[in-house]
N, C-alpha and C positions, 0 to 999 in steps of 0.2 A: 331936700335930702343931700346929705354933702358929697362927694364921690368918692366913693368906697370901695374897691375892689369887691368883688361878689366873689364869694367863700367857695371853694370847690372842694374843698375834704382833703385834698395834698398837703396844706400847709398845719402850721399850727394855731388851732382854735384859740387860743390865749392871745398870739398878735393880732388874731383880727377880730375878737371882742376889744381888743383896747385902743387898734386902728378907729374900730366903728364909737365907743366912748366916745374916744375924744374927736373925733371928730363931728356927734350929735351935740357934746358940750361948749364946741367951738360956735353956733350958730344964734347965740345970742338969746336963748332961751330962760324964762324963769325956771329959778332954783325948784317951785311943785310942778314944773312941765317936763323938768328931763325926763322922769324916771318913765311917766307913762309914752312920750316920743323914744325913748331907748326902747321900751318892751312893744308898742305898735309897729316901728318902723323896721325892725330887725331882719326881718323876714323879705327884706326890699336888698337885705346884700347877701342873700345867700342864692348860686347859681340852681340850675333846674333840678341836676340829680340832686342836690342839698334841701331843695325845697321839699321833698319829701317827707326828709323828716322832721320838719316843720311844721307841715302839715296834718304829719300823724300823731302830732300830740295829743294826748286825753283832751275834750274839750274839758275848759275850767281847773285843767291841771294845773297850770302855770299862774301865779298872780301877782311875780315881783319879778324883776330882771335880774335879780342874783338869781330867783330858782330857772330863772331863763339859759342863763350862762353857763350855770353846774348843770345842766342836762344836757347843754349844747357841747361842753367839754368832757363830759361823759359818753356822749355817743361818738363824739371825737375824737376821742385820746388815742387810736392807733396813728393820727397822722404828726401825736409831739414826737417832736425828734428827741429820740434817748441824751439826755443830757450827759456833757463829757464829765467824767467826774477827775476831781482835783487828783487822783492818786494817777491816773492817763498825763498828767505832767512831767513825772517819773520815768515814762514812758517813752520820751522822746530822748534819741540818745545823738550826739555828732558823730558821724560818719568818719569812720579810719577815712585820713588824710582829706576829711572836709576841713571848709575854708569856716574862721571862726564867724565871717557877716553870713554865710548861706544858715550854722547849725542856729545863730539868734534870730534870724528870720523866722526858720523853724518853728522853735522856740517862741518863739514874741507869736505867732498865729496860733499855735496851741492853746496860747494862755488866755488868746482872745475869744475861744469858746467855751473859756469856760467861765461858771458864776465869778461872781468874785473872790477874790481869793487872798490870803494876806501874803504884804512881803516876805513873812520867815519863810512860807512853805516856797515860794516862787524862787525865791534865793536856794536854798534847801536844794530844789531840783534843776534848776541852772547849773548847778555846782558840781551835783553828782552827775547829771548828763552829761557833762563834758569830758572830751576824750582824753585823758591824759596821755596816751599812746600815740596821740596828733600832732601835728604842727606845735613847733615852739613855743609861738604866740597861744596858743589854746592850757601847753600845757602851765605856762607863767602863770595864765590868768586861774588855771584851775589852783594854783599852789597860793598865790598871792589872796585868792577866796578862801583857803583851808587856812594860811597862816596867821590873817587877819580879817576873821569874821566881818563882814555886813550885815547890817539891818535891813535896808530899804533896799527896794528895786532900784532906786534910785545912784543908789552907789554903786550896783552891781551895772548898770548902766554906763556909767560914769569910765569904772574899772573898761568895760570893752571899748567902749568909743575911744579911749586912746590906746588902746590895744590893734584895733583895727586902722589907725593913721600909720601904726607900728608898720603891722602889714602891708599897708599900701602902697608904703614906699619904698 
């Protein structure tokens, strides 16, 4: 059995069905052995108050490891963590007379919880989060982004990193 953190209900059910996958798929097993070592052994990473409900399933309820999953993620689902949604990107604004590397720090951790998301909208609210009432260096780079659109995160990146050598010196 590979070492799996045992399941306590706090986290979310989703990484530790795919913690516990792949790490049953990692063990060198034939392709007709996973499915019945996923659905036997499952019950070996779930801590004691977990194992209850384990335990209380219907017998013969269960006879595939998807329907294992979806009832283990169903009686689970208060501990996913509410996912941030794209429009919470919006929502982050730079701080009257923040410094332009603390509000992209900001910035760049917000973006990191969230799914993925494309450049326009990421650009999009870099652009309008930023403080035009700020610092020099904030307000250029907000004008310099309204004056000549970007696409890619990539240039919007680009644009502060010499912005902020601006500031540093």
């Amino acid at each position: 059995m590979p070492n799996i953190p045992k399941y306590n209900g706090t986290t979310d059910p989703n990484e530790h069905i795919t913690s516990y996958t792949c790490g049953i798929k990692g063990n060198d097993l034939e392709a007709d052995e996973i499915e019945s070592v996923l659905l036997k052994k499952f019950g070996e990473t779930l801590s004691k108050g977990e194992m209850k409900w384990y335990h209380n399933l219907p017998p013969n309820s269960i006879n595939s490891f998807v329907m294992l999953t979806n009832s283990f993620v169903k009686a689970h689902a208060g501990a996913i963590k509410a996912a941030t949604r794209k429009s919470d990107l919006f929502k982050v604004r730079q701080k009257d007379n923040g410094m332009l590397r603390e509000f992209i720090t900001q910035f760049q951790m917000q973006r990191m919880d969230l799914p993925p998301i494309t450049d326009d909208w990421a650009v999009q609210a870099f652009t309008q989060d930023l403080n035009e009432r700020n610092l020099i260096t904030s307000r250029q780079v907000k004008q310099n982004l309204i004056e000549y659109p970007v696409v890619t995160w990539v240039d919007v990146d680009n644009w502060y990193q010499s912005k902020i050598r601006v500031e540093d010196d």
